[in-house]
N, C-alpha and C positions, 0 to 999 in steps of 0.2 A: 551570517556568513554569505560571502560573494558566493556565488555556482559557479567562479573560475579555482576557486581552492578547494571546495570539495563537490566535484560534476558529479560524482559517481552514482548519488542517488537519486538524481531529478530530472533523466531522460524518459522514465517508462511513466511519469505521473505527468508529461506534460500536457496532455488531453484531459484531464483531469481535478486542475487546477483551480478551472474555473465552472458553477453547473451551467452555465449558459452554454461554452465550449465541449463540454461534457454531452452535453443532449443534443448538440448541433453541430453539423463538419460543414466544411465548404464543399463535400463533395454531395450535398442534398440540397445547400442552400442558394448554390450561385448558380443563375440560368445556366442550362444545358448549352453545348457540353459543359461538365465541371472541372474546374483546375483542381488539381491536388496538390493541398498543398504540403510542401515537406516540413519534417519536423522543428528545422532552425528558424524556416518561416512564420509555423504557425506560432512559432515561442515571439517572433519582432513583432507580428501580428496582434497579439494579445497583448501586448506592450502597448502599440499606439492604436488602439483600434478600429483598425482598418477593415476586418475581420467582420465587426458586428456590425460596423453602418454598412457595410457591402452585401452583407444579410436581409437589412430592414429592405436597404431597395430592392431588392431582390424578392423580399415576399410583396414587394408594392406593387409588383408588374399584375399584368391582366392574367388572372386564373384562367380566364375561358378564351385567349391567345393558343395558336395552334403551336402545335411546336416547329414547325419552319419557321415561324415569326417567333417565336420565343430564340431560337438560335442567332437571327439575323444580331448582331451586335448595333446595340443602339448607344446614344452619346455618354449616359452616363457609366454603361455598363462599359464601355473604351476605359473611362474614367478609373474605375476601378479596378480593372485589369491591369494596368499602368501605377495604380496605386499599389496592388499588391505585388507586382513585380518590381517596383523602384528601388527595393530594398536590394537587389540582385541573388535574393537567398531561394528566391523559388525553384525548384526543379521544372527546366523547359519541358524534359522530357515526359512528365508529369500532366504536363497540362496541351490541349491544341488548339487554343483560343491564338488567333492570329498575332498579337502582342508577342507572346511566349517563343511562340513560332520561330517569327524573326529574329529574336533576340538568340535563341538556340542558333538559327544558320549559322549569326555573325559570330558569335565564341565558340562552337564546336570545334575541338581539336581531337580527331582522332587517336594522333599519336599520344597525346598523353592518357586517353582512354583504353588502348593497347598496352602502355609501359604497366599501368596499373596492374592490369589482366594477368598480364606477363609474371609482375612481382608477386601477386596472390597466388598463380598457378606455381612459380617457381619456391616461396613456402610451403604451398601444402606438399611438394613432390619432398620436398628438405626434411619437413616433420617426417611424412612415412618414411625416410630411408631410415631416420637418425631413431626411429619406435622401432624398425625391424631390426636396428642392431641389436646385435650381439649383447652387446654391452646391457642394454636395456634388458633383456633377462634374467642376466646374474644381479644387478641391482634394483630390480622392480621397486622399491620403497623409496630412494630415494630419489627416481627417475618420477615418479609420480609424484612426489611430496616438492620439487621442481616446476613440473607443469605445473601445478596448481597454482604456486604460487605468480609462477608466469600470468596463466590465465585469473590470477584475482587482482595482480595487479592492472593489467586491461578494461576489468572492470570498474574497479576506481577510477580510471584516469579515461575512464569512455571519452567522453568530450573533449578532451585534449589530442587522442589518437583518432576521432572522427568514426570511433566504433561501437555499435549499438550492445551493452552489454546482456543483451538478450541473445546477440550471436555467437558473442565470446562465452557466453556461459555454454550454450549448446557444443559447440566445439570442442571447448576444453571436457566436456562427459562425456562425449565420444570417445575423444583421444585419451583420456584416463581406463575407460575398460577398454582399449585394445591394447593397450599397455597391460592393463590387468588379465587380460586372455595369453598374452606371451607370456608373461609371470606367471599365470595359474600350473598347478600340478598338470592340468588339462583344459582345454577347451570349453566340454562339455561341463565340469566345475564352475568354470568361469561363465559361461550360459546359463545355469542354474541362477546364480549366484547374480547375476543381471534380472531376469525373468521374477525371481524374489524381491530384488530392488522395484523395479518397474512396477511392479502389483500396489506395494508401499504408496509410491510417488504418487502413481496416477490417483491414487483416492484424494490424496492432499488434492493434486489438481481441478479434478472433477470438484471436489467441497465448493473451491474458490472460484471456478466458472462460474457452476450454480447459482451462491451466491453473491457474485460482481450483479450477475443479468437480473437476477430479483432487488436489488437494490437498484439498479439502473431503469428498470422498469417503474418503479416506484419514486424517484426521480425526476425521470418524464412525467409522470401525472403530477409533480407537485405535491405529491402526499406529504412530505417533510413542514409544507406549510404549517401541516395540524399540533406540530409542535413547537416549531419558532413563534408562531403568533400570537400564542401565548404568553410569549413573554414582555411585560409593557411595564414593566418598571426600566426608569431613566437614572435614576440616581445611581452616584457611581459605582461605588461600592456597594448595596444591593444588587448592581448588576455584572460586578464581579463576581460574587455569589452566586450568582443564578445562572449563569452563564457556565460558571464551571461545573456547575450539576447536573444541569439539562446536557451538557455535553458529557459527563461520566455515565449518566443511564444512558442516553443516545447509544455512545461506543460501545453499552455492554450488549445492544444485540446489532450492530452496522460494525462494522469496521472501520478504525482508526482514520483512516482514510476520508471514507464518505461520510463522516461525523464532523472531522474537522472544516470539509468543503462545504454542509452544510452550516454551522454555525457560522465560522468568517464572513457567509455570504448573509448572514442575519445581521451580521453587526455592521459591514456596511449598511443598512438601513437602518442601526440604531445610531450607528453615533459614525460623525464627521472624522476624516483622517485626523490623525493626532497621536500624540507620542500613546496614548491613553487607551485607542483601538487599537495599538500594536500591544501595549502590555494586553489588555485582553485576549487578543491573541494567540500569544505565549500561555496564557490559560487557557484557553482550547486545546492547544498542543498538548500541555501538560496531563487536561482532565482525559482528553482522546486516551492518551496513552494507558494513564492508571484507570479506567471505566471498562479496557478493553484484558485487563490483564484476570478480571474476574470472574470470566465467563466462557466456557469450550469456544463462542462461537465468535470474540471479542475483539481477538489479534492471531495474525495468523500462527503465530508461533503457538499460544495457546491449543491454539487449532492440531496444532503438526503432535503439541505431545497428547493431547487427546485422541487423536485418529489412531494415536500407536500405542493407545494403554499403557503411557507414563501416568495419566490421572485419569480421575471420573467426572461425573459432572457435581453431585451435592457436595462431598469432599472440597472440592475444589471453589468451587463457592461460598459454601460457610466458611474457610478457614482462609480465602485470600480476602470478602469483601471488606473486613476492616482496615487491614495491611493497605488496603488501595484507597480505602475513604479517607486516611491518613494521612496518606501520598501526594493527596490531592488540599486536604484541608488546611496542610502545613503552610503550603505555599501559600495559597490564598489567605491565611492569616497573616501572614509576613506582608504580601504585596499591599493589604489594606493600610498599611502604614505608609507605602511609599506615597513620593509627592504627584505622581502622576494621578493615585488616585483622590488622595486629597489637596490637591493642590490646582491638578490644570484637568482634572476630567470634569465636566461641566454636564448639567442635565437638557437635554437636545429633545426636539422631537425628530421620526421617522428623515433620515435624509433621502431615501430613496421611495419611490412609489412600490408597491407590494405585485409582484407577479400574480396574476391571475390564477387558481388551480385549474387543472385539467379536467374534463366530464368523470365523473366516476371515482374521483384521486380519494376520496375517502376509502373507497371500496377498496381500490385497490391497494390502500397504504395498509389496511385492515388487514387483508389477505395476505402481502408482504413480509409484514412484519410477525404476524400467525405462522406462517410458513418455516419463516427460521427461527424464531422461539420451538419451533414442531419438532427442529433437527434432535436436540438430544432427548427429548420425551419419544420420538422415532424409537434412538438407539436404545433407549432402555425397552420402549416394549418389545421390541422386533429382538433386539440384541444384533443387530446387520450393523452391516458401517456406517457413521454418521453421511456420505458422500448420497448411501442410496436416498436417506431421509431427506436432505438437499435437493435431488433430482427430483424426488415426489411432489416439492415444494415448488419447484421453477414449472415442473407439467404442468400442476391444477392451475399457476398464475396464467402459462401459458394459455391453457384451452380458458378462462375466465375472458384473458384480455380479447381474444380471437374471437369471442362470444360477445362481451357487451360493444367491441367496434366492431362488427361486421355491418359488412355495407357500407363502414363507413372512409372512402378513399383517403381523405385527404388527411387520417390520422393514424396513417401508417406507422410515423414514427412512435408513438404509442405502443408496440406489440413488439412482441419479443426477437420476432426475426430483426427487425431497426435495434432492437436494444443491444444485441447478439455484434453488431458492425461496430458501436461505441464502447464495448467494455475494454480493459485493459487485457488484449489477450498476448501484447509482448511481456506486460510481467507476470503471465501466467508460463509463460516458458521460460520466462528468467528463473521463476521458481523451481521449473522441472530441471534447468541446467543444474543447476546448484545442488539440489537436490542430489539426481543420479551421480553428480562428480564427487558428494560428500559420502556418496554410501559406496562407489567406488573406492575408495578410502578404509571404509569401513572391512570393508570384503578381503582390502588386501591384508588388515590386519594395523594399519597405522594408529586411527585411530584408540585402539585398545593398547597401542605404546606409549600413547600420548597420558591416558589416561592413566598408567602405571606411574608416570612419572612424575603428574600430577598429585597423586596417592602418597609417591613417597616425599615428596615435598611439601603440600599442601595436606597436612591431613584432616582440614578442616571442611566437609563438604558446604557450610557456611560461606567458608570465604569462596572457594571457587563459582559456587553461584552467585554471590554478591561481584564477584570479577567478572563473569561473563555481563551481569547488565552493566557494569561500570565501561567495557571494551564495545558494546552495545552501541554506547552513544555515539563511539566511532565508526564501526565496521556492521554492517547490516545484520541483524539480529538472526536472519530466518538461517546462512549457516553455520552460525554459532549454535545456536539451539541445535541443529541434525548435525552438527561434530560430537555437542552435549549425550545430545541421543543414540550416538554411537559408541560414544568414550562409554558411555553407564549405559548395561543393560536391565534389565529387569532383577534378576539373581544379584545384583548388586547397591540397585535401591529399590525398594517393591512400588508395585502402584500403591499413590498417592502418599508416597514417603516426605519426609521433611525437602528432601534434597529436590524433586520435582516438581512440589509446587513453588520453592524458591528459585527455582528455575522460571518457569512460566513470572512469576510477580516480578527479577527481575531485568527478563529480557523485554517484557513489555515496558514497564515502567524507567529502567534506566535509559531509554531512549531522549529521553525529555531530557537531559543535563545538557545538550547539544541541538543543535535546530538540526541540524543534519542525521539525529542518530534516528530519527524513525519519519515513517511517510506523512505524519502529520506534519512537523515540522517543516522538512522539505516542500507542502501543500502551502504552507504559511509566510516563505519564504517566496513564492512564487506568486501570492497572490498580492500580502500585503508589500512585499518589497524592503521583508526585513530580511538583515544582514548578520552574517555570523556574529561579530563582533557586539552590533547590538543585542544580539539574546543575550551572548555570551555576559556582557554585563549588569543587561536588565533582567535576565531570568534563569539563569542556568545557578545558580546559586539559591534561589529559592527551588527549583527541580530537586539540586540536591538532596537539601534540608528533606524534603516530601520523600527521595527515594532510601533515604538511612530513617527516616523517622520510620518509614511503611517496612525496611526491615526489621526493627528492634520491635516495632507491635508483634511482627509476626513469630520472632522468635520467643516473647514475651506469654506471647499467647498458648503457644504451644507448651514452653517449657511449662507454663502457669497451667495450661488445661482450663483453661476459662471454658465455661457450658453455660445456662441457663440453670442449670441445678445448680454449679461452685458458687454462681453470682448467686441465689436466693439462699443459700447458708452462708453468705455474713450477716455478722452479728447485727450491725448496725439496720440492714435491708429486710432480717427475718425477723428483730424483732425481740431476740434473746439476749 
């Protein structure tokens, strides 16, 4: 898919896309002052790369240059100021490198600076009057079931309306509980009823802090080396294979995310552009997806019904990792037949030369990855939230890294405070928007009409899980899962019932039927420069296969009661 037909999910990963831009901004790398650059730039940037030779020269200059002479603008650094402005996407305002400068005096229009002002201050006054009606009291439900949809359509079409939907998400949770504070019996109800929400959210948040900065940390040193470079088989199909394993364990303890931007950046070094690294690819996406769905700490939606004692962690493990090793292997069995694999994938050595690791990247990959495996052996000893075993986990990495580089300057970016500046902290409030707007919802009672009505129509909890990951691939899984989580409470399917962990397998895994339905994808799309259309033909069809094959294991399994004891009383395996 083009990112003109579906924007919505690939403004908050654009930092992210790549680990080089991941571990590096132009605002550490280009002599002082720094430009900043904006987000449409740094997307053109990363296109023609401008971005990283403007870097190299920049770390080329004289370390031990005072910094009045590091300021003074020298020819090549004109150069590249010019470079990265030619595009005309830079924010002047942004930057006060003399280039930028100029270029600001000559197009600054005030007045259309004002009209803007003008129009945002003249909606927000329009929203409050049209939330203080009247009218909006006596229909609280469908005055909110409105906004939402207002505010979700915003967030689909971010890129087209020029709006970050990290803000539109925050806005629209606002403006749902003050809607839901008029509507309430009282006030104080509806502050309750917030204050309970809030408590929820923030754990999810803090969790994903946490863990973004401890993977980000881990990142920087290079630790991920210890596992890509391990892999040296070229031939194609062994490394179809292998590629989607290494990337199903990766995802069961990183995040769908940072697993997929890890391997894609392995296979540019194994194998040359070609239709053949794009379907592999589509196997990272795919294995990210199904690696992540079998583990509390895997996907974040995992994550969310975990934190809120929809499932536990053994449960949840033994009875999804087949359903997902399924998910995964279907596909891959399918693709090995395609011609790309045996036809035009060829055995290549290394095309790129191997990044260096960082001092200590063992160490600290060590630690790292200790730390969040630590989180649900945390919650079982302690019985606390999985969030506080997360914080415990970022401290010890924290005060480690602060320990083995002290003293040492120049590898600042190394330590967590530099890691803290790169992580994604706009889609961690993307998450809290959506969040508090979905449990606003909750509160007033919508969602529990929704779910009646689902009941009486669907009486299958089968199918409605199977529909949420099918609508998945469409619409962002994290508040389909907290609508899930609200329609169904507890008294309705118990922890670790059929219905929840078909839930978690799949919201995580129906994402893959679509390049767009989950952040893998959209990472895949952004790096290697596939297009909806071609997943859509080259892999969303074997995605499917994986995600109906992984549910029929699961219901198979269940219905069948498979154990280790049922499998050693057949006849044939015991012997009788």
């Amino acid at each position: 898919m083009s990112t003109t037909l579906f924007p919505f999910r690939t403004h908050f990963l654009s930092h992210s896309l790549n680990p080089q831009f991941r571990r590096r901004s132009c605002i550490t790398s280009l002599p002082p002052p720094p430009p900043l650059i904006t987000h449409r730039a740094s997307k053109s940037l990363q296109r023609n790369g401008v971005l990283a030779r403007a870097e190299d020269k920049a770390r080329g200059g004289d370390a031990n240059s005072s910094p009045i002479q590091q300021q003074q603008p020298k020819p090549n650094s004109d150069k590249q100021f010019q470079d990265l402005t030619s595009s005309g996407t830079c924010d002047p305002l942004c930057s006060v490198d003399d280039t930028s400068s100029l270029e600001y005096e000559d197009t600054y229009q005030p007045k259309t600076d004002l009209l803007k002002a003008l129009a945002i201050f003249g909606a927000a006054v329009t929203g409050a009057v049209a939330i203080n009606h009247s009218w909006v009291a006596a229909n609280q439900d469908l005055a909110m079931a409105l906004l939402f949809g207002i505010g979700y359509a915003g967030i689909i079409f971010e890129e087209s309306l020029a709006f970050n939907k990290s803000g539109v998400g925050l806005l629209m949770a606002v403006s749902l509980w003050v809607i839901r504070s008029i509507g309430a019996p009282s006030t104080d109800i509806a502050v309750a009823e917030l204050t309970h929400a809030s408590a929820e959210v923030s754990e999810i948040v803090f969790f994903l802090l946490g863990a973004m900065t401890i993977v980000e940390i881990v990142d920087a040193h290079q630790g991920f080396k210890l596992v890509t470079d391990n892999i040296t088989t070229r031939k194609p199909r062994s490394l179809l294979w292998v590629v989607g394993f290494v990337t199903f364990f990766l995802s069961s303890v990183l995040d769908n995310l940072t697993s997929t931007i890890v391997m894609v950046s392995l296979l540019r070094k194994l194998v040359p552009p070609s239709e053949y690294r794009k379907l592999l690819g589509a196997v990272v996406v795919i294995a990210a997806n199904a690696g992540g769905a079998w583990t509390p700490i895997g996907d974040v939606t995992t994550t969310m019904l975990w934190i809120h004692g929809q499932i536990t962690t053994l449960p949840t493990m033994t009875n999804l990792f087949v359903p997902s090793v399924v998910s995964l292997a279907v596909p891959l069995a399918l693709m090995s037949f395609s011609s790309e694999v045996n036809g035009k994938g060829q055995n290549t050595d290394d095309v790129l030369a191997s990044e260096q690791m960082a001092p200590r990247g063992q160490l600290v990959f060590a630690v790292g990855v200790g730390a969040l495996v630590f989180v649900p052996i945390f919650k079982s000893l302690t019985g606390l939230p999985p969030y506080l075993g997360m914080l415990f986990g970022l401290g010890v990495l924290w005060i480690l890294t602060d320990a083995i580089h002290y003293g040492e300057s120049e590898r600042q970016r190394l330590k967590v405070p530099q890691a803290l500046s790169r992580i994604d902290t706009q889609g961690a409030l993307f998450f809290l928007g959506i969040l508090l707007s979905v449990s606003s919802l909750e509160a007033a009672g919508l969602l529990r009409e929704i779910a009646n009505y689902l009941d009486a129509h669907i009486p299958s909890s089968e199918l409605i899980a199977s529909a949420i990951g099918v609508v998945s691939a469409i619409i962002d899984n994290v508040p389909l899962v907290a609508a899930a989580m609200g329609m169904y409470d507890l008294s309705s399917y118990p922890q670790d019932s059929q219905f929840w962990q078909l839930v978690a397998f799949c919201a995580g895994t129906g994402g893959s039927m679509l390049v767009i339905g989950s952040a893998a994808g959209v990472a895949l799309m952004g790096m290697e420069k596939v297009d909806f259309f071609w997943y859509l033909r080259k892999a969303s069809g074997f995605a499917f296969a994986g995600y109906a094959a992984g549910i029929v294991t699961y219901l198979a399994s269940q219905n069948l009661h498979f154990s280790p004891t049922t499998i050693a009383n057949i006849p044939f395996i015991s012997g009788s």
